[in-house]
C-alpha positions as CSV (number, residue, x, y, z in Angstrom):
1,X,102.9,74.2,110.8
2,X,104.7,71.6,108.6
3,X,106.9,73.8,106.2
4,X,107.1,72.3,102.5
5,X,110.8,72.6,102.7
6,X,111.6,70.1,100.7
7,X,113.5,72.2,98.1
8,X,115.4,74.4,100.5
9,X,118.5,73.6,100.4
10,X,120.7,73.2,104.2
11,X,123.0,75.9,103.0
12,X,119.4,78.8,102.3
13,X,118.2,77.3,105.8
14,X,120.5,78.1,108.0
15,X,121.4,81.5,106.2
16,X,117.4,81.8,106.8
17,X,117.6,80.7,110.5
18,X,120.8,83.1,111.4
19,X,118.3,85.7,110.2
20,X,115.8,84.5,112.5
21,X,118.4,84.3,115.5
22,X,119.7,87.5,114.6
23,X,116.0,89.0,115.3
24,X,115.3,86.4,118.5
25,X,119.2,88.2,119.7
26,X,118.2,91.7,119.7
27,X,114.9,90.9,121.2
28,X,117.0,89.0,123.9
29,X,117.6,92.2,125.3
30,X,114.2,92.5,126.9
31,X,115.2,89.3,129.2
32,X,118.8,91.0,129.4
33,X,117.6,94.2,131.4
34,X,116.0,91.5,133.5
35,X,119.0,90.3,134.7
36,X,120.5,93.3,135.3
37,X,117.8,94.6,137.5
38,X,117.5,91.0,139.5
39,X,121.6,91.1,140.9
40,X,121.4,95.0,141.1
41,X,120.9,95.2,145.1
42,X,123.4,93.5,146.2
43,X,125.4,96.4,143.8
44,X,123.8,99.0,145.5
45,X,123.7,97.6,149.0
46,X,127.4,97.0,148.8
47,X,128.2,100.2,147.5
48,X,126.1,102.4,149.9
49,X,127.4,100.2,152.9
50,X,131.4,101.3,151.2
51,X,130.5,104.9,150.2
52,X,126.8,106.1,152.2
53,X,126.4,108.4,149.3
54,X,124.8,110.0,146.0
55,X,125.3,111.2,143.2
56,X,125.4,114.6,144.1
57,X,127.7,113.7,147.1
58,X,124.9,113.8,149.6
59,X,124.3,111.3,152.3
60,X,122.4,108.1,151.4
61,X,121.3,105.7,153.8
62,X,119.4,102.6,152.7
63,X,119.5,100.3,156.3
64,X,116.7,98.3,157.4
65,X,115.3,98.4,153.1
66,X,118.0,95.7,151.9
67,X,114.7,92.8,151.9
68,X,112.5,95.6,150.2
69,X,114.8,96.8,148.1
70,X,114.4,93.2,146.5
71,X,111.0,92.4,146.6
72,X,109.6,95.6,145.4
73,X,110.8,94.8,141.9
74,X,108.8,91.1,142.3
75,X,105.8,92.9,143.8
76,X,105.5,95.5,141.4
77,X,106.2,93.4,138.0
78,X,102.4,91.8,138.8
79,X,100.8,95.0,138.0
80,X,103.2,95.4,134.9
81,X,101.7,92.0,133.8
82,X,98.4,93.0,133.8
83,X,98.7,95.7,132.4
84,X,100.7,94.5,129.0
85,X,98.2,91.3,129.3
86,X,95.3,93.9,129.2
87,X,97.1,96.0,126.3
88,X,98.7,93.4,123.6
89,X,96.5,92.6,121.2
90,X,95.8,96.0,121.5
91,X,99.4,97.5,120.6
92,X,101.1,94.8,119.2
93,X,103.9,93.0,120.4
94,X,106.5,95.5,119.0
95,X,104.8,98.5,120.5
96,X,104.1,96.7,123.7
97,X,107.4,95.7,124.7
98,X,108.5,99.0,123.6
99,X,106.3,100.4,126.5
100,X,107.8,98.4,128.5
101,X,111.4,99.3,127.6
102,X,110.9,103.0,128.4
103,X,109.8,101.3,132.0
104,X,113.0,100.0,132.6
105,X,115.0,103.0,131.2
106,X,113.1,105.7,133.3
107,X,113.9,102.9,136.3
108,X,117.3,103.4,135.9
109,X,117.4,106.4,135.2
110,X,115.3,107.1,138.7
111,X,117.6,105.2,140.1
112,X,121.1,107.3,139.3
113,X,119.5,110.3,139.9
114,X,116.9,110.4,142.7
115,X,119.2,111.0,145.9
116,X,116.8,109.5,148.4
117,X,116.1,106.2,149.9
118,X,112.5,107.0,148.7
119,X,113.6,107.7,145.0
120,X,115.4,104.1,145.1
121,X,112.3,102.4,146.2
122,X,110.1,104.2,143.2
123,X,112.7,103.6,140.8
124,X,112.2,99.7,141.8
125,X,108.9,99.6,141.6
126,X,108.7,101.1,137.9
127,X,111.6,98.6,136.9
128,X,109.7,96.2,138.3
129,X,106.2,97.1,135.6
130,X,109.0,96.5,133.3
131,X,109.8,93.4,134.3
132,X,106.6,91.9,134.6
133,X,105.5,93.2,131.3
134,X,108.4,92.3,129.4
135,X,108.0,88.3,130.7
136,X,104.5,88.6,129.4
137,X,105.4,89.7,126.1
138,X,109.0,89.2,124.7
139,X,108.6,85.6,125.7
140,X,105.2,85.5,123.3
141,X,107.2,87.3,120.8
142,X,109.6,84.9,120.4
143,X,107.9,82.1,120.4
144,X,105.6,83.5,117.5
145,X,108.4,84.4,115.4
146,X,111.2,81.0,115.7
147,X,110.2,78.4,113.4
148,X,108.1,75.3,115.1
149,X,111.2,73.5,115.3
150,X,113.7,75.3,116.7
151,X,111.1,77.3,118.9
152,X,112.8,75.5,122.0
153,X,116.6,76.6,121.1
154,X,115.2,80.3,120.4
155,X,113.6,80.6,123.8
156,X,116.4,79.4,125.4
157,X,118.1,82.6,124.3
158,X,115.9,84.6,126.5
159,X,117.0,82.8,129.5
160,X,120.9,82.7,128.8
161,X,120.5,86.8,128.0
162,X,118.7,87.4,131.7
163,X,122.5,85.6,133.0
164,X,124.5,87.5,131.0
165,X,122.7,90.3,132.5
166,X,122.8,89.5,136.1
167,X,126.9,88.8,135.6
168,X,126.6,92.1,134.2
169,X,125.2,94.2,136.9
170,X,127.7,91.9,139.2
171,X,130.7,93.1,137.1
172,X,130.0,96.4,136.7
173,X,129.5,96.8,140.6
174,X,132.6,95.7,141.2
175,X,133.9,98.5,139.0
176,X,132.2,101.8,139.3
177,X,129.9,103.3,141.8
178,X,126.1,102.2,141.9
179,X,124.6,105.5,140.3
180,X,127.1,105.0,137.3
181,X,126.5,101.0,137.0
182,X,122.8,102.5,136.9
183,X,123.7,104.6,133.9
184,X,125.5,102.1,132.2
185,X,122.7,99.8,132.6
186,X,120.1,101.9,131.2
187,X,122.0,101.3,127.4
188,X,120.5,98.0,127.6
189,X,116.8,99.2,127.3
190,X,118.0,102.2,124.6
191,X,119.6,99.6,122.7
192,X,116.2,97.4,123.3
193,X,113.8,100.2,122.2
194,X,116.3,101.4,119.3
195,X,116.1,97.5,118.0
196,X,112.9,97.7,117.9
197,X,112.8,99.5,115.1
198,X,113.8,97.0,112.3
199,X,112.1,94.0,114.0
200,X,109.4,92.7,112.4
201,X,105.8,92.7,114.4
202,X,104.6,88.8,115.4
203,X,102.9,87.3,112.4
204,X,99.8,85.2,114.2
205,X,99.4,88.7,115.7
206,X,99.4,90.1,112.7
207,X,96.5,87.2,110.9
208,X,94.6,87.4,114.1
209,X,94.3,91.4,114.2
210,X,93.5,91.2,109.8
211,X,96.2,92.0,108.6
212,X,97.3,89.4,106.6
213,X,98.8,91.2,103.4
214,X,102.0,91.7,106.3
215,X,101.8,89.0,107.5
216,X,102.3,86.9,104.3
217,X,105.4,89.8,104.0
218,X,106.8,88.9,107.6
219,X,106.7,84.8,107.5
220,X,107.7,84.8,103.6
221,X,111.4,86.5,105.3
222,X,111.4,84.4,108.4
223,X,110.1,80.7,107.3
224,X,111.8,81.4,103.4
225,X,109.8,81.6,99.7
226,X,109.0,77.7,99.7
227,X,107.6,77.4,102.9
228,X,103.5,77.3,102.4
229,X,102.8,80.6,104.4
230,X,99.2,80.2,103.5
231,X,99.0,76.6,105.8
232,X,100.5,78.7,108.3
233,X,98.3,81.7,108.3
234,X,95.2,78.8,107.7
235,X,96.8,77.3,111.4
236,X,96.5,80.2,113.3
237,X,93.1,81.3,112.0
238,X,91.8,77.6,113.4
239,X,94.0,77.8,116.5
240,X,92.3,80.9,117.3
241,X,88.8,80.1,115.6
242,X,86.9,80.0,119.2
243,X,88.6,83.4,120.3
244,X,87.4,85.0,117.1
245,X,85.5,88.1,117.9
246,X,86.9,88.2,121.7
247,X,90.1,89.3,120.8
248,X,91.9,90.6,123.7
249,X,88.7,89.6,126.0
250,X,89.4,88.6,129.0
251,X,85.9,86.2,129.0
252,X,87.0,83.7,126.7
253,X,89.8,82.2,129.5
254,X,87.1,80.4,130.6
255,X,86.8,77.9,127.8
256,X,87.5,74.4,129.3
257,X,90.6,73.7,127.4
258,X,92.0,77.1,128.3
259,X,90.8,77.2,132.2
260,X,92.6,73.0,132.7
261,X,96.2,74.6,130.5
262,X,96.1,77.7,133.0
263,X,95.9,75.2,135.8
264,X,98.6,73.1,134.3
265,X,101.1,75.8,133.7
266,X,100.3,77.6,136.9
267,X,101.1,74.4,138.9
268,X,104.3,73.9,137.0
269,X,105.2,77.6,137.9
270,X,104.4,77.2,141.6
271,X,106.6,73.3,141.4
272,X,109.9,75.6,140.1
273,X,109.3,78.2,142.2
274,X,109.3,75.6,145.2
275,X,112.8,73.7,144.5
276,X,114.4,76.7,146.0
277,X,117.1,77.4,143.1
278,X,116.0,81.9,143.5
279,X,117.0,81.4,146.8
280,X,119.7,79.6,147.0
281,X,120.8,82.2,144.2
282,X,120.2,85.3,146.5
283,X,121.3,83.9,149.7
284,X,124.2,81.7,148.1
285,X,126.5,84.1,150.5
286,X,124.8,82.7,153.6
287,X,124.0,78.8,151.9
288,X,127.6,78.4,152.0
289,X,128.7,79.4,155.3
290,X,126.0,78.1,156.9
291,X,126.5,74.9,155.0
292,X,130.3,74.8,156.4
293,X,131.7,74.8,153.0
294,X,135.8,74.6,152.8
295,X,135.4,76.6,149.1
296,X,135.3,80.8,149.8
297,X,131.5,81.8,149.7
298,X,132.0,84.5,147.5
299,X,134.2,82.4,144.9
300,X,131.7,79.2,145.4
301,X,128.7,81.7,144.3
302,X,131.1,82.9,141.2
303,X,130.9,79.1,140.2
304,X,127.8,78.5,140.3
305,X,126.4,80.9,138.6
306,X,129.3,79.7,135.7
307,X,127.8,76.5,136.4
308,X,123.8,77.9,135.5
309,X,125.4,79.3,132.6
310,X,126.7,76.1,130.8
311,X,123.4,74.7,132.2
312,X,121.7,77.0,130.1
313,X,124.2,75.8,127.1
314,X,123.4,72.0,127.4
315,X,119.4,73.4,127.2
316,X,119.8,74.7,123.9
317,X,120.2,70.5,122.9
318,X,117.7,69.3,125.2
319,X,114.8,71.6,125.1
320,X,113.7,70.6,121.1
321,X,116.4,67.5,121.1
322,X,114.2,65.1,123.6
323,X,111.6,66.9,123.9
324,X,109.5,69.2,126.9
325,X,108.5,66.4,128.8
326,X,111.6,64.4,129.0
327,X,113.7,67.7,129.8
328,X,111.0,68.1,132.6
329,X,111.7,64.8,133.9
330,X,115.3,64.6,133.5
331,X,115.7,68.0,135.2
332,X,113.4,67.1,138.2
333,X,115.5,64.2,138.8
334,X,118.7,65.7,138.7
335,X,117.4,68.6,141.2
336,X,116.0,66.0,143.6
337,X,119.2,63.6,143.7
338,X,121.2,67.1,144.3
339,X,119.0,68.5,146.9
340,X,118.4,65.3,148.3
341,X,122.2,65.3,149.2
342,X,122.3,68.4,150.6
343,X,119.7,67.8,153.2
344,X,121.3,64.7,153.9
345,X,124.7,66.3,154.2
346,X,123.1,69.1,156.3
347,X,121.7,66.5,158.6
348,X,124.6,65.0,159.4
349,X,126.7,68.5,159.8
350,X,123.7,69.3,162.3
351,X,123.7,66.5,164.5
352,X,127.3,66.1,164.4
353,X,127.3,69.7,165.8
354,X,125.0,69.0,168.3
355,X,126.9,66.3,169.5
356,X,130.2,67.7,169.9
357,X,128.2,70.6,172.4
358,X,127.2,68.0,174.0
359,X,130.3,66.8,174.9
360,X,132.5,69.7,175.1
361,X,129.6,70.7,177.7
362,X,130.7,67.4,179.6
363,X,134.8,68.8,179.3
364,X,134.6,72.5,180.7
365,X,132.8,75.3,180.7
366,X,134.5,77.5,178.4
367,X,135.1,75.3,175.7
368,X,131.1,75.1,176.2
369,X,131.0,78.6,175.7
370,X,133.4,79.0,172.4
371,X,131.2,76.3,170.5
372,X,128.0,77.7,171.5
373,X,129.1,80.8,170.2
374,X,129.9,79.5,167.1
375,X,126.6,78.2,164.6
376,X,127.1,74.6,164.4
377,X,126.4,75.1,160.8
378,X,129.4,76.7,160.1
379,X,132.0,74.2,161.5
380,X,131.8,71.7,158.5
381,X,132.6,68.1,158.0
382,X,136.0,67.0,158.2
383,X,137.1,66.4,154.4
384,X,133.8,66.8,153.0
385,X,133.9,70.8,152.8
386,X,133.7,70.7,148.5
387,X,129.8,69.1,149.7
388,X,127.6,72.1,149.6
389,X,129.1,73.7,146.2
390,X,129.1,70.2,144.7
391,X,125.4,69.4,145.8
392,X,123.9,72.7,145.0
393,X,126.1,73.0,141.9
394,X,124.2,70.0,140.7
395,X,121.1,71.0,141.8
396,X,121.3,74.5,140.2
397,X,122.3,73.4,136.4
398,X,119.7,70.7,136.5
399,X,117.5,73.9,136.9
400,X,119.1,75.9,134.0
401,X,119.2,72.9,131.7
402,X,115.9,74.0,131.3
403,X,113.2,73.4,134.0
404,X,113.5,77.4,134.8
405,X,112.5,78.2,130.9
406,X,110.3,75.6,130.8
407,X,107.3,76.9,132.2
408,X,107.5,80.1,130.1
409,X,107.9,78.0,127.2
410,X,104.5,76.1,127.8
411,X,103.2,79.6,128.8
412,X,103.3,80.6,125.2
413,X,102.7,77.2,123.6
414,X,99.5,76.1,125.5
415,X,97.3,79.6,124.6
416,X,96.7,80.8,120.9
417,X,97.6,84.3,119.8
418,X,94.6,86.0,121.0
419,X,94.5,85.3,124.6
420,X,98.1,84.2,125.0
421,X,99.1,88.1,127.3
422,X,96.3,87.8,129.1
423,X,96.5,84.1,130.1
424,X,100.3,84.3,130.1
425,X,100.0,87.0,133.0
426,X,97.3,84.9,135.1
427,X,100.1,82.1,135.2
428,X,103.1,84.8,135.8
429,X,100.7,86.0,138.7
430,X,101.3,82.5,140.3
431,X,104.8,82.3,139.9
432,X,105.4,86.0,141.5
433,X,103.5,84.8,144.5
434,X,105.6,81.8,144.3
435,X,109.1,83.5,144.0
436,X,108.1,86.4,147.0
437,X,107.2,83.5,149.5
438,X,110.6,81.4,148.7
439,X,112.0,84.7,149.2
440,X,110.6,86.5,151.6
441,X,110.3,83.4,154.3
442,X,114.0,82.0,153.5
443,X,115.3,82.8,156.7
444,X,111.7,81.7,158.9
445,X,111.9,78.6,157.5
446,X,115.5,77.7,158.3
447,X,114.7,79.2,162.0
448,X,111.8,76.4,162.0
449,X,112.9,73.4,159.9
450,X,116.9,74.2,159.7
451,X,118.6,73.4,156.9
452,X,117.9,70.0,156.7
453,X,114.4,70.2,156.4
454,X,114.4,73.1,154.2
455,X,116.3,71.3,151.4
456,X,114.2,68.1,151.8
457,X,111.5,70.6,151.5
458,X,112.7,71.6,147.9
459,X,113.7,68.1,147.2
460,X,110.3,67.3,147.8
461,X,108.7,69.5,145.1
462,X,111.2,68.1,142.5
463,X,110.0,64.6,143.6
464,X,106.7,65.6,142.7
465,X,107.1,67.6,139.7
466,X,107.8,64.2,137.8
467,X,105.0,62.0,138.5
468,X,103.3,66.0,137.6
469,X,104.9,66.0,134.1
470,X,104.1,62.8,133.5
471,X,100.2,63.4,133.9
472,X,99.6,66.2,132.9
473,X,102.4,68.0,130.9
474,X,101.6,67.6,126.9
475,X,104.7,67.2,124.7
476,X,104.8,70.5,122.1
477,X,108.2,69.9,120.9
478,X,108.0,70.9,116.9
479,X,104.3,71.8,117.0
480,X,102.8,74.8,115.9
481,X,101.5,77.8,118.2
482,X,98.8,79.2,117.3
């Protein structure tokens, strides 16, 4: 939509667009439970391993469920999808992610409160409905609501509140006990749900379901009294013309044009989720001693998650600034060139290990036996210990400078209001897959390529995920979505 702006003045438009932030902010929360639910186990793991129990004081044991613990919530958000895809055009975005706030808040609740390792589990698995619901559907809120050109910078909020989440949960396990950070965490989906309240619904939701009388209300307050709402409204009746009649049907994403952007998206889900950056985040721990760095794990994985963070800063200029495409590229490039160094690095820290067996082997036998005894990995390069954080610092902003938003972004961009949940949670059904198998076959794959080859392995994905935007990706910087 091309606003007639012409006689709003800068001073009524940004008044106007803090109002619109203000509404994208609190809706922010949706992606802010996120976070705190995605950096929860290693809270609860740690605590359990200090304590070993409940609420109530009773014994709690949680051993051999740490890996489960984790992908439960992944598992268990494709069903929560689905379902909100199923159900959106049927409640409405407002009443939809409300659903899914009362998810989250009977997770944690379930969580605080259940004194058994079987209570934990079930508690995951309905946070995890909340989580995939709430991807589907806050994302598709926000985009329908942030004006065409500032859609990018609005987004981007959704991914910087699912890190101030995650150093959230961090923070408050280091303070209080698991069942209270659990409490404290379930203020984040009450304060979600109360929001709710005064937020307007979506507007295309609103034209596409009739009900246009609102909608004229709602984009009159967010786009301001001289923008032509009626060009608007006229935009997303055409977007959606082909869908009319089918609302909500799960037929029509077999159009052509709808069936080639599912593929499109879908592959750009599965190239993100293949650079690696979830797990070098939940194994950062391990990535660092096993990469021999000279910087304290723990503090090295404290920087670099500061380091996503002002990643996610420099997105909110790049995103709408150059464009989707160019972000693409420049952030597959980055991501390669870091990655690429680390496998090359690893490489070298490898067969220098190797070597020095060797010849200790040719010295005695117990100096044999102390370096065997000792990972390789873990010795280091002499002077070149800053390596790892360095490398995967680099690699891990180029991934918060936007490529990790970007495939969400397109996810609501490339699908018009009708169909948008529904083909929103076909793509999110790709990138779960993607996520569990990066996850769940981190430590096989170092057993079989090392590190070496696992990095190159990710490097490899970023490699092709530019020669990927370049065909395929379609640039919807400052357009309209339907």
């Amino acid at each position: 939509m091309e606003e007639s702006a012409s006689h709003e003045t800068s001073r009524a438009r940004r008044i106007r667009l803090l109002r619109q932030f203000s509404k994208v902010a609190r809706s922010s929360l949706g992606t802010g439970l996120m976070g705190t639910l995605f950096t929860y186990p290693a809270v609860l793991v740690e605590d359990l391993q200090t304590h070993g129990t409940s609420l109530y004081g009773t014994p709690l044991n949680i051993d051999g469920m740490q890996d489960l613990i984790g992908s439960l919530l992944m598992l268990s958000s494709l069903p929560g999808a689905w379902l909100t895809g199923a159900l959106a055009m049927r409640l409405g975005r407002r009443k939809g992610m409300m659903m899914n706030g009362t998810f989250a808040f009977i997770g944690w609740l379930a969580m605080a409160l259940i004194p058994h390792a079987a209570g934990i589990l079930l508690s995951r698995c309905i946070s995890g409905v909340a989580v995939g619901g709430m991807t589907v559907i806050v994302n598709s809120y926000v985009a329908e609501l942030a004006d065409a050109d500032v859609r990018g910078i609005m987004c981007m909020c959704l991914s910087l509140a699912i890190l101030a989440g995650q150093i959230l949960s961090v923070v408050l396990g280091y303070c209080v006990r698991y069942f209270t950070a659990a409490f404290i965490n379930a203020l984040v989906p009450a304060a979600f749900i109360l929001f709710l309240f005064w937020l307007p619904e979506s507007p295309s939701y609103l034209v596409v379901t009739g009900k246009e009388d609102k909608a004229v209300e709602v984009l009159l307050d967010l786009r301001g009294h001289h923008a032509d709402v009626k060009q608007e409204i006229s935009s997303y009746k055409d977007f959606n013309k082909q869908q009319e009649g089918s609302t909500g049907s799960w037929r029509t994403l077999a159009q052509p044009d709808v069936l080639k952007s599912l593929l499109v998206v879908s592959g750009l889900f599965f190239l993100v989720a293949f650079t690696g950056f979830l797990a070098v985040n939940s194994y950062s721990v391990q990535v660092f001693e096993a990469a021999g760095s000279s910087v304290d794990s723990g503090l090295a994985s404290i920087i670099l998650m500061v380091l996503q963070f002002a990643g996610g800063i420099v997105s909110v200029f790049l995103i709408d600034g150059i464009g989707r495409k160019n972000t693409l590229f420049l952030c597959f490039s980055l991501m390669a060139v870091g990655l690429g160094l680390m496998s090359a690095y690893c490489g070298v820290l490898e067969s220098g290990s190797t070597t020095t067996t060797i010849i200790t082997a040719t010295t005695t036998a117990t100096t044999t036996a102390t370096v065997s005894a000792t990972p390789p990995a873990v010795v280091g390069i002499e002077g070149w210990g800053w390596a790892p954080l360095a490398f995967l610092g680099l690699s891990q902003t180029a991934m918060f400078m936007g490529l990790n938003l970007m495939p969400f972004l397109l996810n609501q961009e490339y699908f018009p209001t009708a169909i948008r949940a529904q083909a929103c949670s076909i793509c999110f059904t790709m990138w779960t897959l993607s996520t569990f198998t990066t996850l769940q076959f981190y430590t096989p794959m170092v057993t079989v390529m090392t590190q070496a080859g696992l990095y190159g392995f990710y490097c490899f994905f970023c490699v092709i995920g530019i020669p990927f935007t370049f065909f395929f990706i379609r640039e919807t910087a400052g357009k309209a979505v339907g």
